[in-house]
Short mmCIF file of the C-alpha atoms (twelve columns), coordinates in Angstrom:
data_MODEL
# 
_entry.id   MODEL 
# 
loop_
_atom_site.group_PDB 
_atom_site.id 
_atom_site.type_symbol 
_atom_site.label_atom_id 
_atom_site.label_alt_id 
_atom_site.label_comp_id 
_atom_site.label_asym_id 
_atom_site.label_seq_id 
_atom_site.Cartn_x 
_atom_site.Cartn_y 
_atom_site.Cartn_z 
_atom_site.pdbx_PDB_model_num 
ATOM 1   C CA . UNK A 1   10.628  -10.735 -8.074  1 
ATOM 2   C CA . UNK A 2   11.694  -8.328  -10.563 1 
ATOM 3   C CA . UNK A 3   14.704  -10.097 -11.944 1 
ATOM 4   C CA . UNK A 4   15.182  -13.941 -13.009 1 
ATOM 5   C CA . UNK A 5   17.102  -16.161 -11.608 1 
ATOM 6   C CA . UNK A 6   19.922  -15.611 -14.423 1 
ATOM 7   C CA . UNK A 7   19.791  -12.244 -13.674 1 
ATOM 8   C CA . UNK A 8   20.015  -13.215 -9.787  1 
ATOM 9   C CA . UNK A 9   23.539  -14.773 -10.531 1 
ATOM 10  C CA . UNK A 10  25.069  -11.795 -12.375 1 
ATOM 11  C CA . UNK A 11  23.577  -9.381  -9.361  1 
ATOM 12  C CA . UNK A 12  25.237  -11.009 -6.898  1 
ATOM 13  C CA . UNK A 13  28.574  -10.993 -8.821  1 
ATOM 14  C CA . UNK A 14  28.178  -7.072  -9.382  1 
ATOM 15  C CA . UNK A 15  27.382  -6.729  -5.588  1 
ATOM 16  C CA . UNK A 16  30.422  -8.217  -4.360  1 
ATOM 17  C CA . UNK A 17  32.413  -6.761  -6.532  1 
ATOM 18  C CA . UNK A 18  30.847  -3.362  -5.485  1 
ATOM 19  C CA . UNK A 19  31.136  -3.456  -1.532  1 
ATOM 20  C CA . UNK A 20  27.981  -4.629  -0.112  1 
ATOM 21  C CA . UNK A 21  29.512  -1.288  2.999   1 
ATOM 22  C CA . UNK A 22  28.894  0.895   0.617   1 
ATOM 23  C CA . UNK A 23  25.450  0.165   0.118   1 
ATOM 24  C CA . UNK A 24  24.643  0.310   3.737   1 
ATOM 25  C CA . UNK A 25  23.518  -2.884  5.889   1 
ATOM 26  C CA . UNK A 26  20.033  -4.232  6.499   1 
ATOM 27  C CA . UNK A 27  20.600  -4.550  9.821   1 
ATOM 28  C CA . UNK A 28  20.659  -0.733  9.810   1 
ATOM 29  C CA . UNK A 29  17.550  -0.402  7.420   1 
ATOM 30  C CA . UNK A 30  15.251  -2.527  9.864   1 
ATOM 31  C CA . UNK A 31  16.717  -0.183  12.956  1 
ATOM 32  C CA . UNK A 32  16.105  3.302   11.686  1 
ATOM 33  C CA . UNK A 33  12.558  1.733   10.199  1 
ATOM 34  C CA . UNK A 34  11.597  -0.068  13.381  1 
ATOM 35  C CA . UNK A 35  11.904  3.507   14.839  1 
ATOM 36  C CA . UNK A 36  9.207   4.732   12.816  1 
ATOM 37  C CA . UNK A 37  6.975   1.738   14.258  1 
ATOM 38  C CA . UNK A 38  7.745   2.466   17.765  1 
ATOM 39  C CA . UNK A 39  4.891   2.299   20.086  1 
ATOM 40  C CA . UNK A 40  2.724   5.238   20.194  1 
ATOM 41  C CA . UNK A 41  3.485   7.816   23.242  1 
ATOM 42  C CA . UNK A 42  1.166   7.590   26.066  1 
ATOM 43  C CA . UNK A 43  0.160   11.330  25.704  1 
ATOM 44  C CA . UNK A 44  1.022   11.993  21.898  1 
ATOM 45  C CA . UNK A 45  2.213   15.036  19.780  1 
ATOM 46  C CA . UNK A 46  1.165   15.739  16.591  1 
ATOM 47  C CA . UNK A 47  4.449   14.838  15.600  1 
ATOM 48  C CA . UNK A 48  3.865   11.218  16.937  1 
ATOM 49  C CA . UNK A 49  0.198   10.547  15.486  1 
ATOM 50  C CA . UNK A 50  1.725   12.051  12.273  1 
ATOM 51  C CA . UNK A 51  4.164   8.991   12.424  1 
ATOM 52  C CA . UNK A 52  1.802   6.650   13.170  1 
ATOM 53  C CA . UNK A 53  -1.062  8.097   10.264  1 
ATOM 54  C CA . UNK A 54  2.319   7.758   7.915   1 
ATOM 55  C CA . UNK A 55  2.229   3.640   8.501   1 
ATOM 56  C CA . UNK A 56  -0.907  3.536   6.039   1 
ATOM 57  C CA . UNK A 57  -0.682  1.906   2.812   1 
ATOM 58  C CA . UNK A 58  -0.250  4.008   -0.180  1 
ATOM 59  C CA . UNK A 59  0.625   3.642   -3.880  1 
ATOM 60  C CA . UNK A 60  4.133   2.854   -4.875  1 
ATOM 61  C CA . UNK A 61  5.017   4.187   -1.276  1 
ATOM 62  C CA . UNK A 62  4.858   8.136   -2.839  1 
ATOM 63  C CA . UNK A 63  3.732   8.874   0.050   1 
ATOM 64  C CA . UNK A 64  1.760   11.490  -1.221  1 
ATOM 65  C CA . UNK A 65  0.348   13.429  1.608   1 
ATOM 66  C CA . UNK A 66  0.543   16.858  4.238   1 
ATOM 67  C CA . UNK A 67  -0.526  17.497  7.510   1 
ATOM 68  C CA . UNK A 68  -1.519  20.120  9.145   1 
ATOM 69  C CA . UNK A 69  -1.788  20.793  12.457  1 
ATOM 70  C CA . UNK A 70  -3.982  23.629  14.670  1 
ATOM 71  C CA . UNK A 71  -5.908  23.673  18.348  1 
ATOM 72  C CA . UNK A 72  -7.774  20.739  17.709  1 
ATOM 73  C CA . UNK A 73  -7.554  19.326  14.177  1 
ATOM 74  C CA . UNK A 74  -5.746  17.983  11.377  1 
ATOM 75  C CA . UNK A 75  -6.119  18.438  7.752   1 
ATOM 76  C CA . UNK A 76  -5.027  16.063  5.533   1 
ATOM 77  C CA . UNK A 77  -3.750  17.130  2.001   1 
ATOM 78  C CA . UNK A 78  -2.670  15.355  -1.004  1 
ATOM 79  C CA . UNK A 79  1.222   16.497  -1.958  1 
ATOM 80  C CA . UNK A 80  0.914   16.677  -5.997  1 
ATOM 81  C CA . UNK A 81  4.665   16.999  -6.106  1 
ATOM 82  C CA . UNK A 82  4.123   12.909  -5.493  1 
ATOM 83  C CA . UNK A 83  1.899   11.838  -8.657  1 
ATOM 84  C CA . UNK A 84  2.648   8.973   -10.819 1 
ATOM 85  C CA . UNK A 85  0.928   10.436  -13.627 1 
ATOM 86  C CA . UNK A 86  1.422   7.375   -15.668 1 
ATOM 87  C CA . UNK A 87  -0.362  4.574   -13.045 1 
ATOM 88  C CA . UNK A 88  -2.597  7.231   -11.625 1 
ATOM 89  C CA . UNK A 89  -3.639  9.886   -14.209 1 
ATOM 90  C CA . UNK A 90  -6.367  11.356  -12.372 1 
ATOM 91  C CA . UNK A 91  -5.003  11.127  -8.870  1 
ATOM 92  C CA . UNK A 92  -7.178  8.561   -7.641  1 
ATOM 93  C CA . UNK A 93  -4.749  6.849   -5.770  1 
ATOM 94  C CA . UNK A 94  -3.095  9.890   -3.712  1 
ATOM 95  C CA . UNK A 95  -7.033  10.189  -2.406  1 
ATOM 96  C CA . UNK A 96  -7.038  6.633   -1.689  1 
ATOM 97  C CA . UNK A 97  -4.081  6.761   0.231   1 
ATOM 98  C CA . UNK A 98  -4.821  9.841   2.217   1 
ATOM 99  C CA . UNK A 99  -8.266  7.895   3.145   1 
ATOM 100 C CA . UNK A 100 -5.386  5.330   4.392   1 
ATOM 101 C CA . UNK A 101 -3.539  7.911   6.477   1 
ATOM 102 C CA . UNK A 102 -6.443  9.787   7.804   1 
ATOM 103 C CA . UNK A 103 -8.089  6.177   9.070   1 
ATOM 104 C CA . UNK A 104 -4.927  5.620   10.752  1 
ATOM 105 C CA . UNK A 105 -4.668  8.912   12.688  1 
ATOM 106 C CA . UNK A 106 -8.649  8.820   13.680  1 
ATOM 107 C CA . UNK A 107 -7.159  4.704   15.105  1 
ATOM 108 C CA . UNK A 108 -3.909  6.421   16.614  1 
ATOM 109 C CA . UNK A 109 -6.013  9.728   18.381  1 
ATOM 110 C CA . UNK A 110 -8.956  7.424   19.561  1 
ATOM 111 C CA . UNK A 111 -6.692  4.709   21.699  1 
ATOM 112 C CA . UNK A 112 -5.355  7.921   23.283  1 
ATOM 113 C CA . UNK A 113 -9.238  9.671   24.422  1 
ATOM 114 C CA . UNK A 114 -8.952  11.817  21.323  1 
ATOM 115 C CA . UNK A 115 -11.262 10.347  19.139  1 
ATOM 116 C CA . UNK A 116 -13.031 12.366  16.758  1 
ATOM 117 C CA . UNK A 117 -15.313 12.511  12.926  1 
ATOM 118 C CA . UNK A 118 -13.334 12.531  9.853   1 
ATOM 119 C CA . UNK A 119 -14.631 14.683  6.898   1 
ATOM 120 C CA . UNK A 120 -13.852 15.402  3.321   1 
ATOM 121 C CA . UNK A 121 -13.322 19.264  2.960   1 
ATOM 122 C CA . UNK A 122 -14.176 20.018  -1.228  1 
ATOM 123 C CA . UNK A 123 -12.385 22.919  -0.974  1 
ATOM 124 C CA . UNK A 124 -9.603  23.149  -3.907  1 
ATOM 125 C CA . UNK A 125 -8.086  19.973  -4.287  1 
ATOM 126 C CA . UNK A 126 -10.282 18.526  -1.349  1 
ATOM 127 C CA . UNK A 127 -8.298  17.277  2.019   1 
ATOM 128 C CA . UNK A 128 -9.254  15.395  4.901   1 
ATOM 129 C CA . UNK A 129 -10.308 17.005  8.420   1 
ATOM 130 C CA . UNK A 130 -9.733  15.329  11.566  1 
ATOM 131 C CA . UNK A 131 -11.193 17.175  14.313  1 
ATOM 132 C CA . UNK A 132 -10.350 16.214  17.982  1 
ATOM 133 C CA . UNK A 133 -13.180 15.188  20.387  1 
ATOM 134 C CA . UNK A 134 -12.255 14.385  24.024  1 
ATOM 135 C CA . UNK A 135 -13.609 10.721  25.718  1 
ATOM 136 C CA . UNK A 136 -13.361 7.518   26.547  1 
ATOM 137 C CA . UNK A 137 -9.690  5.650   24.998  1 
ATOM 138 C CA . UNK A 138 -10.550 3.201   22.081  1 
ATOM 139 C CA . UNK A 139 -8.518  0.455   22.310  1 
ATOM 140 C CA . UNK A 140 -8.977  -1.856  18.884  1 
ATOM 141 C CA . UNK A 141 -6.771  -4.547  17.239  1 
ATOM 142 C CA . UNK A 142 -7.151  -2.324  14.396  1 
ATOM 143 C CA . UNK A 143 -5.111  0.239   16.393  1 
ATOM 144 C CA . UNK A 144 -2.934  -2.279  17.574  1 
ATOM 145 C CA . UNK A 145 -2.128  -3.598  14.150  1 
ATOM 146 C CA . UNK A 146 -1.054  -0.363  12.661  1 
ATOM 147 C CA . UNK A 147 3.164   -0.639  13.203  1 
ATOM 148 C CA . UNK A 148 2.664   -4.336  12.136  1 
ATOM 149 C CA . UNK A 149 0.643   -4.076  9.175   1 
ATOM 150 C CA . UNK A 150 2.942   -4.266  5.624   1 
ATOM 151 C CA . UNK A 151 1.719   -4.753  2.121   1 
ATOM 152 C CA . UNK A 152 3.672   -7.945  1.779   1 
ATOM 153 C CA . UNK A 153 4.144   -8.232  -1.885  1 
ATOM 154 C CA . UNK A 154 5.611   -12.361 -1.653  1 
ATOM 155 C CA . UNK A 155 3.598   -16.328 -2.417  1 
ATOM 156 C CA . UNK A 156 1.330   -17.169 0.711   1 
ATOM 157 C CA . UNK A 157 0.505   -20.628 1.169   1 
ATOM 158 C CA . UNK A 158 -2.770  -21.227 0.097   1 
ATOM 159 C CA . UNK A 159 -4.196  -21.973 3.365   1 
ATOM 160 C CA . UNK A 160 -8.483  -20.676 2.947   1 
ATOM 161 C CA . UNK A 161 -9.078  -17.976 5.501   1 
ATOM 162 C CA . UNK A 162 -12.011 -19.264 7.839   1 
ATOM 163 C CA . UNK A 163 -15.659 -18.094 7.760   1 
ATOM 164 C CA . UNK A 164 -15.477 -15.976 10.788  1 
ATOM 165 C CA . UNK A 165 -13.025 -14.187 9.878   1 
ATOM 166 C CA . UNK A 166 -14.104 -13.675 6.822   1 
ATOM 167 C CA . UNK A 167 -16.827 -11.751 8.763   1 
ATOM 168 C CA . UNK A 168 -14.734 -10.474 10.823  1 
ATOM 169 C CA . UNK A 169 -13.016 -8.765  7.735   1 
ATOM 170 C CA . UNK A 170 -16.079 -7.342  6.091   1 
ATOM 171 C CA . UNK A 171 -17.323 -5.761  9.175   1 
ATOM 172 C CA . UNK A 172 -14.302 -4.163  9.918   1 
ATOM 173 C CA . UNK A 173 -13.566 -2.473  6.434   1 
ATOM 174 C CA . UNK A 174 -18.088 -1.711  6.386   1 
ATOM 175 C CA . UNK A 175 -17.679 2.283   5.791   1 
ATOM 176 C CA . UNK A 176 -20.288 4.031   4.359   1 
ATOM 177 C CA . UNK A 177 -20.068 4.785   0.261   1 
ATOM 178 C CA . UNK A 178 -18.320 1.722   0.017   1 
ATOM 179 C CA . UNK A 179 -18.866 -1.931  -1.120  1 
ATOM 180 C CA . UNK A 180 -16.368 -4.719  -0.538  1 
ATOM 181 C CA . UNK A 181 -16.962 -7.769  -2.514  1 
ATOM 182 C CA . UNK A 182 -14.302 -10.786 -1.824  1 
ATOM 183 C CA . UNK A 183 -13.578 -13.482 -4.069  1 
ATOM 184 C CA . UNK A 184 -12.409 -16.955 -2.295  1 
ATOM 185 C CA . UNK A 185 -13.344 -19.307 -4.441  1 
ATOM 186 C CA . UNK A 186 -10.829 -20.485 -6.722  1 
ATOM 187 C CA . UNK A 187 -12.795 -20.013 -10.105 1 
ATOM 188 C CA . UNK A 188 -13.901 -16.268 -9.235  1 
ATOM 189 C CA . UNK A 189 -10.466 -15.788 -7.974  1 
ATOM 190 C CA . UNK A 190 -8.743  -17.354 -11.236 1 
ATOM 191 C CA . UNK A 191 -10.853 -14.648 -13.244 1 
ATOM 192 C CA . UNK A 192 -9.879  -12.063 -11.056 1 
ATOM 193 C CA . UNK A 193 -6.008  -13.188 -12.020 1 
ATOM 194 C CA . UNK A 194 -6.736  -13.187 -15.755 1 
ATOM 195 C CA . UNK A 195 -7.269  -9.434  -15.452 1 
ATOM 196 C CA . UNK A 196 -4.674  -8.938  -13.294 1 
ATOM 197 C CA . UNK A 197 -2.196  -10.310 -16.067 1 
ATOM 198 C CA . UNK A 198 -4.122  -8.938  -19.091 1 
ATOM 199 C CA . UNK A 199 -3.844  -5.210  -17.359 1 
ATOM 200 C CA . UNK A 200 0.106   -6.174  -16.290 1 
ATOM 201 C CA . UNK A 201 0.432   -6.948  -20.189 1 
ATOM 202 C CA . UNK A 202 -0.555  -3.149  -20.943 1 
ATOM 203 C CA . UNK A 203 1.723   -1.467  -18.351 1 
ATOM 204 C CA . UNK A 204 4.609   -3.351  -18.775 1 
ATOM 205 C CA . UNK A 205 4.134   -3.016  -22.838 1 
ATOM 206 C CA . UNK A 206 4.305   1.337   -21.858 1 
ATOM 207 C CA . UNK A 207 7.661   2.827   -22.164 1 
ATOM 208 C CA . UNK A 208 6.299   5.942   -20.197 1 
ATOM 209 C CA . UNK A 209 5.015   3.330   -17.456 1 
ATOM 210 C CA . UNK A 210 8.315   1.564   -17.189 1 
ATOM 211 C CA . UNK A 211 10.034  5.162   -16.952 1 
ATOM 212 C CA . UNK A 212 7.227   6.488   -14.274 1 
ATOM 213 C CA . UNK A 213 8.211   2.947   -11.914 1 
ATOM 214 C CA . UNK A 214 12.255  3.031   -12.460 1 
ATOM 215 C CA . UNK A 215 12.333  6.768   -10.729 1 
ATOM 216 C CA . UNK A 216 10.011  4.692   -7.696  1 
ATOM 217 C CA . UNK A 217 12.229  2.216   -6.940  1 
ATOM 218 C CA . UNK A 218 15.214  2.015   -4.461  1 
ATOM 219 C CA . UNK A 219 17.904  -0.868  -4.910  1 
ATOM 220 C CA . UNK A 220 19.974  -1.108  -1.573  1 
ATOM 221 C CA . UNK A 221 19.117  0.075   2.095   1 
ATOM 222 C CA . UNK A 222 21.388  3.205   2.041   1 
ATOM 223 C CA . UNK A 223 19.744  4.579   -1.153  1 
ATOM 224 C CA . UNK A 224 16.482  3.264   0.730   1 
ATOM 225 C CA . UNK A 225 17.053  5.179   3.869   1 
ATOM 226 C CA . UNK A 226 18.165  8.531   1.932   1 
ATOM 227 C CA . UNK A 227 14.874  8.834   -0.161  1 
ATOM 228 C CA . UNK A 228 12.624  7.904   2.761   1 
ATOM 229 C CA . UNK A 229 10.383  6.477   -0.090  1 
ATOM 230 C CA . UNK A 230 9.348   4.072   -3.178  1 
ATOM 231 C CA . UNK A 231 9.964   0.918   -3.633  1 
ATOM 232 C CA . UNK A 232 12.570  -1.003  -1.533  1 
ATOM 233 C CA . UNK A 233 13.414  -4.246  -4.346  1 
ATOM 234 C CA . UNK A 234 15.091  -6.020  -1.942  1 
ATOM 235 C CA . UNK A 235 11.745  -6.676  0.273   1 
ATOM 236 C CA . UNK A 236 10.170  -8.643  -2.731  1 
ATOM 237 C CA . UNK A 237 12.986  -11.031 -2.678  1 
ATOM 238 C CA . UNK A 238 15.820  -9.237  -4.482  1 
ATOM 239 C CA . UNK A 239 19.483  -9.164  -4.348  1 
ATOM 240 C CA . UNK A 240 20.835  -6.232  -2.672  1 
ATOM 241 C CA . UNK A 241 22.187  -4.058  -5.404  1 
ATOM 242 C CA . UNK A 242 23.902  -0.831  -6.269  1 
ATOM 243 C CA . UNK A 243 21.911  1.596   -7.799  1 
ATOM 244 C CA . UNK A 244 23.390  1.659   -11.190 1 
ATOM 245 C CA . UNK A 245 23.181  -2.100  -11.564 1 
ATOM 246 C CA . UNK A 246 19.892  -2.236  -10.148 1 
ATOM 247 C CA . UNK A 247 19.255  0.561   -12.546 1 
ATOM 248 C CA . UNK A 248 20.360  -1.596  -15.812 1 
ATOM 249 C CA . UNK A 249 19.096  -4.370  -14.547 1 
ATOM 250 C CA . UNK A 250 15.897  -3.492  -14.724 1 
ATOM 251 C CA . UNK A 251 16.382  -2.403  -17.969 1 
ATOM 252 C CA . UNK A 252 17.347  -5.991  -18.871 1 
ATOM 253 C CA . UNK A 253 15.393  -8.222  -16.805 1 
ATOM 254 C CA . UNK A 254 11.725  -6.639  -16.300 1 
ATOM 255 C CA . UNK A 255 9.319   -7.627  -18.646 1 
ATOM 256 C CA . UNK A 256 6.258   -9.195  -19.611 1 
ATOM 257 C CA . UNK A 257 6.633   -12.676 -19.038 1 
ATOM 258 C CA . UNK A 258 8.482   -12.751 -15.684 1 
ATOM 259 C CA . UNK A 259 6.242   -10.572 -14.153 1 
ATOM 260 C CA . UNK A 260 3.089   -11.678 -14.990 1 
ATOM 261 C CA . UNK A 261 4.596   -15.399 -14.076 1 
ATOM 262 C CA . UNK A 262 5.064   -13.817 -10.699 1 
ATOM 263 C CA . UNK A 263 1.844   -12.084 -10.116 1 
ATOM 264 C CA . UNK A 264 0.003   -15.437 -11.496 1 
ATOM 265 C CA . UNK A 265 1.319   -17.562 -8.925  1 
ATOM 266 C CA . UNK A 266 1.064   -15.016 -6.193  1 
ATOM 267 C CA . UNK A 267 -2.394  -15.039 -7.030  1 
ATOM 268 C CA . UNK A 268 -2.843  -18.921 -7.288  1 
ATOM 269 C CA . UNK A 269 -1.124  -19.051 -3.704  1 
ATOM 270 C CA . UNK A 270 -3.632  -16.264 -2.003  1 
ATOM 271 C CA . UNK A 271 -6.817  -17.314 0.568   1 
ATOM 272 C CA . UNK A 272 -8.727  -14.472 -1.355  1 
ATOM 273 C CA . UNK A 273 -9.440  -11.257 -3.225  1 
ATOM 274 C CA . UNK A 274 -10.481 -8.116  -1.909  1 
ATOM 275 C CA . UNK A 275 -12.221 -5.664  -4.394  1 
ATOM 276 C CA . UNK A 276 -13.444 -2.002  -2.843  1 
ATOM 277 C CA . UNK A 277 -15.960 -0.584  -5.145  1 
ATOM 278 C CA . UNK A 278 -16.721 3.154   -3.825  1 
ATOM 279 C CA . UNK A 279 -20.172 4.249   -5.027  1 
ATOM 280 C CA . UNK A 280 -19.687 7.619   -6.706  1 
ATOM 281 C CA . UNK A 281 -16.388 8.388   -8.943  1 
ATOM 282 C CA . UNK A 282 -15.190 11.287  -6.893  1 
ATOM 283 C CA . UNK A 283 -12.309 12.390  -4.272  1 
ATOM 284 C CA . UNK A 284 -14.789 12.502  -1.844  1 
ATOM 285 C CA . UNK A 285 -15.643 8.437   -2.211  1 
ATOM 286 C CA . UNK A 286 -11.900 7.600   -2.987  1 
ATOM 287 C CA . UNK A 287 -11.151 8.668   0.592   1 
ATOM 288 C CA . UNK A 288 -13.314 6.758   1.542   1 
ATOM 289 C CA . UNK A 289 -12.589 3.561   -0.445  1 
ATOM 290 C CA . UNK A 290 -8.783  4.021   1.164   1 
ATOM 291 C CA . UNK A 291 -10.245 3.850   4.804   1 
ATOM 292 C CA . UNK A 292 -12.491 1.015   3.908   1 
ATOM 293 C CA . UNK A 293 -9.115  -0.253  2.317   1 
ATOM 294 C CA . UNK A 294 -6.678  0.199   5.495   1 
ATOM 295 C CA . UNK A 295 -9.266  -0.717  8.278   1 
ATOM 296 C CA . UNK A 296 -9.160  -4.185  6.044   1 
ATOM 297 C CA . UNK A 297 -5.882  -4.234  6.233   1 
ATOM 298 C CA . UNK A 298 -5.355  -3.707  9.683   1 
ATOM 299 C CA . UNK A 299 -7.807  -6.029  10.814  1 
ATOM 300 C CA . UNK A 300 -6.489  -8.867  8.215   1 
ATOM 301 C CA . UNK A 301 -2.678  -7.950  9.754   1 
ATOM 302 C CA . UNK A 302 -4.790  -8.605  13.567  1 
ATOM 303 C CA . UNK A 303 -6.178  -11.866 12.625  1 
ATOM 304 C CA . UNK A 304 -2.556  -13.306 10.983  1 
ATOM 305 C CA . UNK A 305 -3.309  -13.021 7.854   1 
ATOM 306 C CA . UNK A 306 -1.050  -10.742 5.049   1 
ATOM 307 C CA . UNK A 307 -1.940  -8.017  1.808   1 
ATOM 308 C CA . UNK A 308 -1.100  -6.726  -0.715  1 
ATOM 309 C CA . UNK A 309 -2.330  -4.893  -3.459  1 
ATOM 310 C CA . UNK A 310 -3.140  -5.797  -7.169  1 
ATOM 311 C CA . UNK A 311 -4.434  -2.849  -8.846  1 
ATOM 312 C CA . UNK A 312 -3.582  -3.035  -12.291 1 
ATOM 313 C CA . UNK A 313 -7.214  -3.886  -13.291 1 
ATOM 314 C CA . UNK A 314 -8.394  -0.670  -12.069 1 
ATOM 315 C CA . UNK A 315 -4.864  1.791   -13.015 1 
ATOM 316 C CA . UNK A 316 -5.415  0.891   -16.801 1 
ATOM 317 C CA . UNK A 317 -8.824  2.019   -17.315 1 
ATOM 318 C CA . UNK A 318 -9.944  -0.376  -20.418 1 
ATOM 319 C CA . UNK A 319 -10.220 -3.233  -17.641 1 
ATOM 320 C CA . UNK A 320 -12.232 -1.341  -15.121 1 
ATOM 321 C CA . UNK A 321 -15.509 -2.339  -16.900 1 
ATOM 322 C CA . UNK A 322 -14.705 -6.204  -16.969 1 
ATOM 323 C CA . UNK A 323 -13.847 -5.951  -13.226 1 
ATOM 324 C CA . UNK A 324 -16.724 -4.145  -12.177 1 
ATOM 325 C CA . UNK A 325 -18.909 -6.834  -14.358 1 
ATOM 326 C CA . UNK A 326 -17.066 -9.726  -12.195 1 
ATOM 327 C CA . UNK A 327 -17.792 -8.349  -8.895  1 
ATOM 328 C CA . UNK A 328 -21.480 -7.570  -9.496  1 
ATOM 329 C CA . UNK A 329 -21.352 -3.766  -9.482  1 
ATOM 330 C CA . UNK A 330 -21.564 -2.579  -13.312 1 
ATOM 331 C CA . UNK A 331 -21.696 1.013   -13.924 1 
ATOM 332 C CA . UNK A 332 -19.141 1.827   -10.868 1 
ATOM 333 C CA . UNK A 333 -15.589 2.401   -10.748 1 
ATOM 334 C CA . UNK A 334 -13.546 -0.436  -9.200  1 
ATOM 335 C CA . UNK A 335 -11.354 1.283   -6.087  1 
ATOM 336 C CA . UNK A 336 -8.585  -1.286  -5.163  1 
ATOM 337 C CA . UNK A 337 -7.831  -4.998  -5.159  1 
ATOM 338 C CA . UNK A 338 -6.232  -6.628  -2.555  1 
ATOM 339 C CA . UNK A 339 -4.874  -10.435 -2.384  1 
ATOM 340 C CA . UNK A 340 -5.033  -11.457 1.270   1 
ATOM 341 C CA . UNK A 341 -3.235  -14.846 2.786   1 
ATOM 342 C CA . UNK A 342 -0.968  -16.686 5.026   1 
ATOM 343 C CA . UNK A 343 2.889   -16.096 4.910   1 
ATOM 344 C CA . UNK A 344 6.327   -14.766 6.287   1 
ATOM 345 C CA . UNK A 345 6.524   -11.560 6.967   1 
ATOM 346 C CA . UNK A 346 9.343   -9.617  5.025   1 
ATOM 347 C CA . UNK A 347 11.318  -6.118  6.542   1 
ATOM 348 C CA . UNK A 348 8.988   -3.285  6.761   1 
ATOM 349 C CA . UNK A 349 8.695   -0.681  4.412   1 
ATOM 350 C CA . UNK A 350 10.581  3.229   4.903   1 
ATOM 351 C CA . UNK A 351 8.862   5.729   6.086   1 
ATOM 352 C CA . UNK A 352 9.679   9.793   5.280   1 
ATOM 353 C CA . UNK A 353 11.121  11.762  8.283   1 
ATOM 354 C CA . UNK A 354 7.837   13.325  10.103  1 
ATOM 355 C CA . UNK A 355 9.012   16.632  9.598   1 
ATOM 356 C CA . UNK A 356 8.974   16.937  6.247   1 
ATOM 357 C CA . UNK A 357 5.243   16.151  5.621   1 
ATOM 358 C CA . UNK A 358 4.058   18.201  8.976   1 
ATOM 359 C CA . UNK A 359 3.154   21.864  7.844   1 
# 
C-alpha cells in the first residue's frame, strides 16, 4: 500500500466528502477494462492482436510501445515519448516490455494459424518484427492465459510452488540469450529481499524519483479510464481518491519505512523469486529477457499461481553487481525480478485505446 493506515482514515473522510460520482465507479472501470480482455476474434484484425499484444507486462504500465502494421508483418517500436528517465535511464525497460508485447502477439497470431519468427531489427532505435507464416493453429495455456495474466502487486500466502511446476515454469520462459535462475528457498530468497529494500532505500531517498512516479500514478477509476495508463493505486489496496488528495497524499504518506515494510512482507509471503539474466547488455537481449519474462508469466498465471515484479535491484545500478553475485552470473546485467505465489486476484490493469498505438 502506498499510504498507512492513519492516512487510510483521513482518505476516506476526503472521499466522501468529495463525491465518490464524481470519481467514476469501479464497476465501470472493470467493464470498459474487461473489454480490452475480451476473447480473441476467431479470424483477427490487426486491430484485435494489437489488443491482445497490449495485455503484456510493462514498466509502470507506460506502455511504451507502436505497432505497425503491413501485408504480412508487424513491427514493434519503442514510443520514447513514454520513458521514465529516472527508473530507466537507458531505456532498458521499454525493450523489455516490447519483448513482452511482441511474445504476446507471436501467442495471439499462432492460436489463430498465423504463427510466425520474431526478430530484433538494429535499425535506429531497434524494433521488433513479427512476420506472418501460415499453418497449423497453436493452441497453448500460454495463449490462453494472456487476458488473465496481471502483475498482482498484493501478500500471497506462502504456500511453496511444487517441483513440477517449477519445471514447468523454467521450460516455458527457456528462450535463447537468456538465463532464469529462481530462488525458493527461504534463505536465498531473504537475500534477494535485503536488496530489494536496500535499492527501495535509494529511490525513495530521490526527489527526482518520487517526481518521475507521482506523474505515473492514477488515484480513482475515472482519472484511470481517461489516461488509459500508469498506475491504478486503488488495485494495491488503496482508498479510492480524488486526484488532488491522492496527489498530497502521497506527498505525506510515501516514504521509506512504509514501503519497504510493504515490499518486505510481500516478499516473506511469496513461493519464489524469479531473476532473468540476459547474456549480453544490449536492446537486442533485453527483448529478449521481456519474452523470457512474459512467457513466465503467462505460464505461472496457467498453473494458478500470481507475479509481480521487484526490480529495484536492477533500476538503481549500484545493486546490479550484488544481484548478479547472488544468482551465480557475475559479470552480467541482471534483467528483471519477479516474486511469484498464491493469492486473490485484484481488478485488472487499463489498457490504452488500440488506436492510438497502431500506426
Amino acid at each position: 500500500m502506498l499510504f498507512g493506515g492513519g492516512a487510510l482514515a483521513l482518505a476516506g473522510a476526503g472521499a466522501a466528502s468529495y463525491g465518490l460520482r464524481r470519481m467514476g465507479s469501479m464497476e465501470n472501470y472493470n467493464a470498459s477494462v474487461g473489454a480490452t480482455r475480451a476473447a480473441l476474434s476467431q479470424v483477427p484484425d490487426a486491430q484485435d492482436l494489437v489488443r491482445f499484444a497490449t495485455l503484456a507486462a510493462n514498466s509502470h504500465n507506460t506502455q511504451p510501445w507502436q505497432f505497425r502494421a503491413a501485408p504480412g508483418v508487424f513491427e514493434i517500436l519503442p514510443d520514447f515519448t513514454r520513458r521514465i528517465p529516472i527508473v530507466d535511464p537507458d531505456d532498458h525497460h521499454i525493450f523489455a516490455s516490447l519483448g513482452c508485447a511482441s511474445e504476446n502477439l507471436a501467442l495471439a497470431a499462432g492460436a489463430r494459424g498465423l504463427g510466425g519468427e520474431l526478430h530484433f531489427k538494429s535499425e535506429a532505435a531497434g524494433s521488433v518484427m513479427f512476420a506472418f507464416a501460415k499453418g497449423a493453429t497453436q493452441d497453448s495455456a500460454l495463449f490462453d492465459a494472456i487476458p488473465l495474466r496481471q502483475s498482482t502487486r498484493s501478500d500471497y500466502d506462502g504456500r511453496a510452488v511444487s517441483a513440477a511446476d517449477l519445471a514447468t515454469l523454467a521450460a516455458a520462459a527457456k528462450v535463447p540469450g537468456v538465463d532464469l535462475v529462481m530462488f525458493t528457498d527461504r534463505p536465498q530468497i531473504d537475500r534477494l529481499r535485503d536488496l530489494v529494500i536496500a535499492a527501495n532505500s535509494v529511490q525513495m531517498a530521490d526527489p527526482a524519483f518520487r517526481r518521475e512516479l507521482k506523474t505515473w500514478l492514477r488515484f480513482n477509476p475515472r482519472q484511470a479510464l481517461h489516461a488509459g495508463d500508469g498506475l491504478f493505486s486503488t488495485l494495491t489496496g488503496n482508498p479510492t481518491l480524488p486526484t488532488w488528495l491522492g496527489l498530497s497524499m502521497f506527498d505525506w504518506f510515501f516514504n521509506a519505512t512504509t514501503e519497504n515494510e510493504k515490499y518486505a512482507r510481500q516478499l516473506d509471503s511469496s513461493s519464489g523469486v524469479a531473476i532473468f539474466v540476459s547474456e549480453q547488455n544490449n536492446p537486442e537481449h533485453w527483448v529478449l529477457a521481456g519474452r523470457a519474462a512474459q512467457r513466465f508469466a503467462l505460464q505461472a498465471t496457467a498453473l494458478g499461481l500470481k507475479h509481480a515484479f521487484v526490480n529495484q535491484p536492477v533500476e538503481v545500478a549500484r545493486f546490479r553487481p550484488e544481484l548478479a553475485e547472488l544468482v551465480g552470473l557475475p559479470g552480467r546485467r541482471p534483467d528483471l525480478v519477479m516474486r511469484i505465489g498464491y493469492g486473490a486476484a485484484l481488478p485488472f490493469s487499463v489498457r490504452r485505446q488500440v488506436q492510438t498505438v497502431l500506426a
